[in-house]
C-alpha positions in Angstrom: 63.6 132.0 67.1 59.9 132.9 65.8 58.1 130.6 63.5 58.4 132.9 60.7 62.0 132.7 61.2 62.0 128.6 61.2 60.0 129.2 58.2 62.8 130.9 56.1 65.4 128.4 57.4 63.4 125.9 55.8 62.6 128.0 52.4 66.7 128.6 52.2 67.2 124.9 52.7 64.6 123.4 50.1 65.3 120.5 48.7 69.3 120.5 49.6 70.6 117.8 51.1 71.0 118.1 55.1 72.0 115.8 57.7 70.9 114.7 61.1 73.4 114.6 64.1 73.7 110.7 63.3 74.4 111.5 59.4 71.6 110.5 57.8 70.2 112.4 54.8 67.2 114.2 54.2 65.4 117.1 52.8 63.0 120.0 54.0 60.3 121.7 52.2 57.2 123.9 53.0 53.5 123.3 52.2 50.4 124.9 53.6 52.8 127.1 55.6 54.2 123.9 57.8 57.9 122.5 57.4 57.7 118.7 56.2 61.1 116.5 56.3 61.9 114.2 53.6 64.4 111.3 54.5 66.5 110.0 51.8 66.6 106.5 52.8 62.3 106.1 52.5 62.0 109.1 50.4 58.5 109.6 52.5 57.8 113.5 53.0 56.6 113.6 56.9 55.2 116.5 59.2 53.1 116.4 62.1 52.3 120.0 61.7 52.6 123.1 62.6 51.7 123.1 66.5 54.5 120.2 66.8 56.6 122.6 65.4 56.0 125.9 67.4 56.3 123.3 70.3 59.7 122.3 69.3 60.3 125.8 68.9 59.4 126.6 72.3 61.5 124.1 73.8 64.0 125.3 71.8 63.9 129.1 73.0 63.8 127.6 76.7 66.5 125.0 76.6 68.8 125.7 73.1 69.9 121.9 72.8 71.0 120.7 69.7 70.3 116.8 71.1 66.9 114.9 69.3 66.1 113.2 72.6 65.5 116.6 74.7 62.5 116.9 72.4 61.0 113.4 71.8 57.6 114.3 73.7 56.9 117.4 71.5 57.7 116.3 67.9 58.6 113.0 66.5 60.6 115.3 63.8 63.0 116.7 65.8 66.1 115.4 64.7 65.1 116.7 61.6 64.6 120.3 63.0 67.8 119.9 64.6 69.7 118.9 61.4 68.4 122.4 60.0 69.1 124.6 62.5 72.8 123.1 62.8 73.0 123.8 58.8 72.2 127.5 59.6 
């Protein structure tokens, strides 16, 4: 998966409801060309950017889990990403 390609996941997605793995709500949305996560429980839009986020995707490429934890040292968002690819 390319960047570009993570990019129009999220554009598809905006502002629908998604889930983690553990079922908890949240939203996705784009700005200045960089996915950021909105959880419904703190309703608190958080990103930290987009080199977390090609280095998720890299991992991602190399490994294809689905589980947050195999990508806790690149991006404290991941169960996030994770939710959104598993909606795709």
């Amino acid at each position: 998966m390319t960047y570009e390609e993570l990019l129009e996941l999220a554009r598809r997605y905006e502002g629908e409801a998604l889930e983690t793995v553990t079922g908890k709500k949240f939203t996705v949305g784009i700005y200045l060309d960089c996915p950021f996560f909105t959880p419904e429980s703190s309703g608190n839009g958080q990103s930290d950017g987009r080199k977390a986020a090609e280095r998720f995707l890299a991992r991602y490429n190399e490994i294809g889990s689905l589980r947050p934890g195999d990508y806790s040292t690149v991006t404290r968002n991941a169960s996030y990403y994770i939710g959104l690819l598993r909606r795709a």
